[in-house]
GUTOR-851182 format. One line per field, with one value per residue (C-alpha): residue number from 1; z, x, y; residue in one letter. Coordinates in steps of 0.25 Angstrom, whole numbers. Example, Ala and Ser with C-alpha at 12.3 -4.5 7.8 and 13.67 -1.06 7.14 Angstrom:
REM GUTOR-851182
seq = [1|2]
up = [31|29]
east = [49|55]
north = [-18|-4]
type = [a|s]
This chain:
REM GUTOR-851182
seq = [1|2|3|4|5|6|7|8|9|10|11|12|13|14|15|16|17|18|19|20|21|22|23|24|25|26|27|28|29|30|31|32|33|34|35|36|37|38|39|40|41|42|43|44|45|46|47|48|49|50|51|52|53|54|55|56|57|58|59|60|61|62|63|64|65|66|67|68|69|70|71|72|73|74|75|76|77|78|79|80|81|82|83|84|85|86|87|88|89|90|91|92|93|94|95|96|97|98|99|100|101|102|103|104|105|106|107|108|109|110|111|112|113|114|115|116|117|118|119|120|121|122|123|124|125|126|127|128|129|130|131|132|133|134|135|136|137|138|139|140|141|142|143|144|145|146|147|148|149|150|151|152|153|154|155|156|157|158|159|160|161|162|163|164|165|166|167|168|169|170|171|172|173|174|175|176|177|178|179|180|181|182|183|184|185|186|187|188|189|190|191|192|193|194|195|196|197|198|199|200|201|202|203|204|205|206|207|208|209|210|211|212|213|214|215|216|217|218|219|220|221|222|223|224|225|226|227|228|229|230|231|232|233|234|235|236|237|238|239|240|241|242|243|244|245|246|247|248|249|250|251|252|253|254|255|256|257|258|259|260|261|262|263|264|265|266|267|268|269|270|271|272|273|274|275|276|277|278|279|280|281|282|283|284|285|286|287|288|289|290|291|292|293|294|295|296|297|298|299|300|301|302|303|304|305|306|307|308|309|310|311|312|313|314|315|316|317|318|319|320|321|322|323|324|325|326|327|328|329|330|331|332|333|334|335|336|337|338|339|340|341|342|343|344|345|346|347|348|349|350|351|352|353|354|355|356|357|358|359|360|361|362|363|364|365|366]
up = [906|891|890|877|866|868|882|879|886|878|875|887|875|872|885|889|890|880|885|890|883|887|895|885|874|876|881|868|860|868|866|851|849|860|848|837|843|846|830|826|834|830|816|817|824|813|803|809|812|797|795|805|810|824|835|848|861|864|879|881|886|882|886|874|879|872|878|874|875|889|895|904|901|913|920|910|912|927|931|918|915|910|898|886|882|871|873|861|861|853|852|848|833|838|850|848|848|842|833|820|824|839|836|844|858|863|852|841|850|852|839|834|843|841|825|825|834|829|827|839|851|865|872|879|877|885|880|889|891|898|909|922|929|920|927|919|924|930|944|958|953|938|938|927|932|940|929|918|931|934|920|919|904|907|906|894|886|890|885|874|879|891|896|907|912|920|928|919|922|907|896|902|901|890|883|868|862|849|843|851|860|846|852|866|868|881|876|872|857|855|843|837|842|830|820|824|828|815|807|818|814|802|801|815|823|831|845|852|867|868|882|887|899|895|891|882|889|887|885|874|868|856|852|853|845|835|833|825|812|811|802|810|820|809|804|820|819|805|810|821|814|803|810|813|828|840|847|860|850|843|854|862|851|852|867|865|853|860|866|854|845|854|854|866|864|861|878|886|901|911|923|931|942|931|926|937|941|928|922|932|945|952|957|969|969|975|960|964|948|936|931|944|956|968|970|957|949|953|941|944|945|930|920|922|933|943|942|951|952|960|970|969|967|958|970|969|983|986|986|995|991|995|992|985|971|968|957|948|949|939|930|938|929|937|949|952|949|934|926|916|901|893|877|869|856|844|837|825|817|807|816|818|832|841|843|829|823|834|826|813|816|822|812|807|814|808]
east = [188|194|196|189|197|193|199|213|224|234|249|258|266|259|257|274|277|287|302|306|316|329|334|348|339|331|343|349|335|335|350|348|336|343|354|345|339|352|356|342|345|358|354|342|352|362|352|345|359|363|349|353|340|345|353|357|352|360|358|351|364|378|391|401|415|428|439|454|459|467|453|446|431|427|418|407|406|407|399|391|386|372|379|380|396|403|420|426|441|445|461|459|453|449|440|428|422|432|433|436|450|453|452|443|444|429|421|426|421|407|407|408|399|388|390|392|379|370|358|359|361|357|348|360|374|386|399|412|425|431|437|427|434|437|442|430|418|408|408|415|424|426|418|409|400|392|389|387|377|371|368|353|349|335|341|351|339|333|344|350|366|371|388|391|398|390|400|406|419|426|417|405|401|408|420|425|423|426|425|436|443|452|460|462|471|466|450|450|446|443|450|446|430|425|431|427|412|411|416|409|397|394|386|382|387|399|394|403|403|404|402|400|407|418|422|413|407|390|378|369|356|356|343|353|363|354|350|362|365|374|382|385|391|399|402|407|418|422|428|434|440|444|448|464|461|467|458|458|453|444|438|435|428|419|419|414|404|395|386|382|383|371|362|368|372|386|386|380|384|370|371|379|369|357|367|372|356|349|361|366|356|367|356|355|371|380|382|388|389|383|392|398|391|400|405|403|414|428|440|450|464|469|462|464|460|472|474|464|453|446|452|466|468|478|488|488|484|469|457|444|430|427|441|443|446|456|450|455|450|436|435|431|419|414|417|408|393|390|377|376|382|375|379|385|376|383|395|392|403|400|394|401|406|399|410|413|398|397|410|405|392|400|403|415|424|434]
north = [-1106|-1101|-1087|-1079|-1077|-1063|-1061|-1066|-1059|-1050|-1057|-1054|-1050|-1038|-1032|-1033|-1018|-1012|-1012|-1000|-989|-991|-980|-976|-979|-967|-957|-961|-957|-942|-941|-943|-934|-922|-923|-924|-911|-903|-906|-901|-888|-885|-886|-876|-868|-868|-867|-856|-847|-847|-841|-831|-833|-840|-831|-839|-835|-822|-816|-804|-796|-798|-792|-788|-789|-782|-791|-795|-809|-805|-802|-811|-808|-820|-810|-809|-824|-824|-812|-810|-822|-819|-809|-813|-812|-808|-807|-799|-804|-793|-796|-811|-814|-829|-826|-828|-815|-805|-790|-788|-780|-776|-762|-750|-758|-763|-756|-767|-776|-769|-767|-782|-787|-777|-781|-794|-796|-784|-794|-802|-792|-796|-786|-778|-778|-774|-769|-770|-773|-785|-782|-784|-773|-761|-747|-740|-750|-742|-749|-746|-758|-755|-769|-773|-782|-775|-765|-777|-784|-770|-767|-764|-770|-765|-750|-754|-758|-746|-737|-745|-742|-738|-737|-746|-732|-723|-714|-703|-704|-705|-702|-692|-683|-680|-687|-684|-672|-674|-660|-655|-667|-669|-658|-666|-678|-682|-685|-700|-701|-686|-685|-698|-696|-688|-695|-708|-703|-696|-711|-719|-711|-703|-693|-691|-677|-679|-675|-664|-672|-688|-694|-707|-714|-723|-736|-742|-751|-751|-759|-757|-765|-772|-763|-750|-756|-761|-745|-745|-755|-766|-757|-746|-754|-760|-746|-743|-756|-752|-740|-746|-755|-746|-732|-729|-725|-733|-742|-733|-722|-730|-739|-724|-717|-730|-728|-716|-718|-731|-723|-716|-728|-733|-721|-712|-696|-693|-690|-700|-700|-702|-696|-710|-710|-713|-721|-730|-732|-736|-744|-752|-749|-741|-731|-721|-719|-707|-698|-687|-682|-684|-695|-704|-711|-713|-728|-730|-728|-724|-720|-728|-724|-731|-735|-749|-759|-764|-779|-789|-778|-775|-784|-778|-762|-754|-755|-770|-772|-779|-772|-774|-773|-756|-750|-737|-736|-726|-717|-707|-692|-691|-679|-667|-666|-679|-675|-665|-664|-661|-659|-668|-666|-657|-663|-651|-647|-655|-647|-640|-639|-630|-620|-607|-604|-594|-585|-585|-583|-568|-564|-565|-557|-546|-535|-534|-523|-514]
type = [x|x|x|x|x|x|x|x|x|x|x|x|x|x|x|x|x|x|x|x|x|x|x|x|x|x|x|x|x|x|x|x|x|x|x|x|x|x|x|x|x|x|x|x|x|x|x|x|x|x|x|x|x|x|x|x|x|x|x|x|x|x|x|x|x|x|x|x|x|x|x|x|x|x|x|x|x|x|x|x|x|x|x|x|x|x|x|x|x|x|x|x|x|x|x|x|x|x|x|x|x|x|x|x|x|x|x|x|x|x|x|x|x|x|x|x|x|x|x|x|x|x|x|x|x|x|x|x|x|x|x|x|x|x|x|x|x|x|x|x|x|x|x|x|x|x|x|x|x|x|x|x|x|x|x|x|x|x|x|x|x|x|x|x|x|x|x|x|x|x|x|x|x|x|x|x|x|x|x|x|x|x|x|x|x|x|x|x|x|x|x|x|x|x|x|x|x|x|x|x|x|x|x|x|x|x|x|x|x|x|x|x|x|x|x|x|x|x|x|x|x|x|x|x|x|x|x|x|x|x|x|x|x|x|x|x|x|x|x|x|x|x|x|x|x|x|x|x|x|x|x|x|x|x|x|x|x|x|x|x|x|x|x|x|x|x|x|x|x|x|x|x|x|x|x|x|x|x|x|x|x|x|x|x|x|x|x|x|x|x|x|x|x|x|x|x|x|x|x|x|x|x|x|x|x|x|x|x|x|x|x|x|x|x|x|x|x|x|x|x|x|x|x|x|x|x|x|x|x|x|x|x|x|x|x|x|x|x|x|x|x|x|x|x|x|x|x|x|x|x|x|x|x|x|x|x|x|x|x|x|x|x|x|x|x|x]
């Protein structure tokens, strides 16, 4: 029977199926788009960061580290790996973060970095030293990272700055006097303190009491330093770049002057217990005064840590985790109970004394 014209089957030629896509073909297609992408990124990027418009991702905390080239700043790495970092080198001009001169110890270094990224702070920042064991870090065993673990971010946002110290040994209640310690050679920076508050600061009243536990280690929001200009702090480096006073006198009256830069009264010591429990979560401790906690902190003997600590002691010999420290004497005013400190009423120079205002009023005689 002949088949219709209408009902003729298709050519076998059209009903073949396509050949398939080879396999390194199609790799080499996604490997040239993958590229064709990373070039359009990088030039978006580039173009974007000369219109200061783009800023890389930055972590929400970072620590700002005032090292020397003989340090080794590995911790941070190995025990702080979720910080942000930034190592100043301060003694070698080709590392990649450096200071305009190595003057002032860490407050040139504190300085720079708070300048040289005043428009792109992360959230909370933390100023140190480098060393991970430093005789005046406030733990059992002068080790920082507990503290820098410890840290409560939640509270430092809340109070804008707050020293990693909280016992009172060194600096609180009250440490420079700068009306009348130019007459005492035993205050660190007494002398030099008016001076370089009255430069530091124009204008404002020099307070009659300092106080602040030492050593110029804090942590501070970028929202608190921002309540300052860029061009005070630029003001701040100029000084210390300028001023004919050692580093150990310069770098103290800024040790000294921290808290108040970020908004603290010339006295700022909290009671150590409060301290302890709200900062670091240290709470429901043995505080048998207002400005130490037992097993807390201990002076150490020297003002430097022996070689290998904690695992060897200042005799040499091997220590075991639970031995004594052996401690200096604190000042008798921490070891008893004291009130807290009640700030002096701000000097007035020009007032006449007491004593001399009654003679004048009396009659003359004779």
């Amino acid at each position: 029977m002949a088949l219709s014209r209408a009902y003729r089957p298709g050519s076998p030629r059209l009903l073949r199926k396509p050949p398939a896509i080879s396999g390194i073909v199609l790799l080499a297609y996604l490997a040239v788009f993958c590229l064709l992408c990373s070039v359009a990124k990088y030039c978006l990027a580039s173009f974007l960061a000369s219109l200061r418009y783009y800023h890389p991702a930055r972590p929400h905390r970072e620590l700002v580290v005032a090292a020397m080239s003989r340090d080794n700043t590995s911790w941070l790495h190995e025990y702080l790996p979720d910080w942000g970092r930034k190592v100043y080198v301060v003694d070698d001009p080709d590392a990649p973060l450096t200071v305009p001169s190595n003057k002032g110890r860490e407050a040139m270094v504190y300085l720079t970095y708070i300048i040289d990224h005043y428009d792109r702070l992360p959230a909370h920042i933390v100023f140190i030293h480098p060393q991970r064991y430093q005789w005046h870090n406030d733990d059992p065993l002068y080790d920082n990272v507990p503290l820098l673990r410890n840290l409560r971010l939640p509270f430092l946002a809340q109070q804008g700055y707050l020293n990693l110290r909280c016992v009172w040994l060194l600096g609180c209640p009250v440490e420079i006097r700068p009306f009348t310690d130019i007459h005492r050679a035993d205050v660190h920076a007494g002398a030099a303190f008016k001076a370089g508050f009255e430069a530091l600061f124009p204008g404002s009243p020099v307070p009659r009491e300092v106080g602040v536990s030492c050593c110029a280690q804090f942590a501070v929001t970028a929202a608190q330093v921002r309540k300052r200009p860029r061009s005070e702090y630029e003001h701040f480096r100029r000084w210390l770049l300028s001023t004919p006073l050692p580093d150990e006198l310069s770098g103290r009256i800024f040790e000294y002057s921290w808290h108040m830069i970020f908004g603290r009264d010339p006295v700022h010591c909290p009671t150590a217990s409060e301290c302890y429990c709200k900062q670091y979560g240290y709470c429901n401790l043995s505080c048998r005064t207002i400005g130490t906690c037992e097993s807390r902190y201990t002076m150490p003997p020297f003002a430097s840590l022996p070689r290998g600590w904690p695992d060897f002691g200042w005799d040499g010999k091997p220590r075991h985790l639970g031995d004594p420290i052996p401690a200096r004497e604190p000042p008798k005013h921490l070891q008893q109970p004291v009130r807290p400190h009640q700030p002096q009423p701000q000097q007035q120079p020009q007032q006449q004394p007491q004593q001399e205002r009654q003679r004048a009023q009396q009659p003359a005689t004779g």
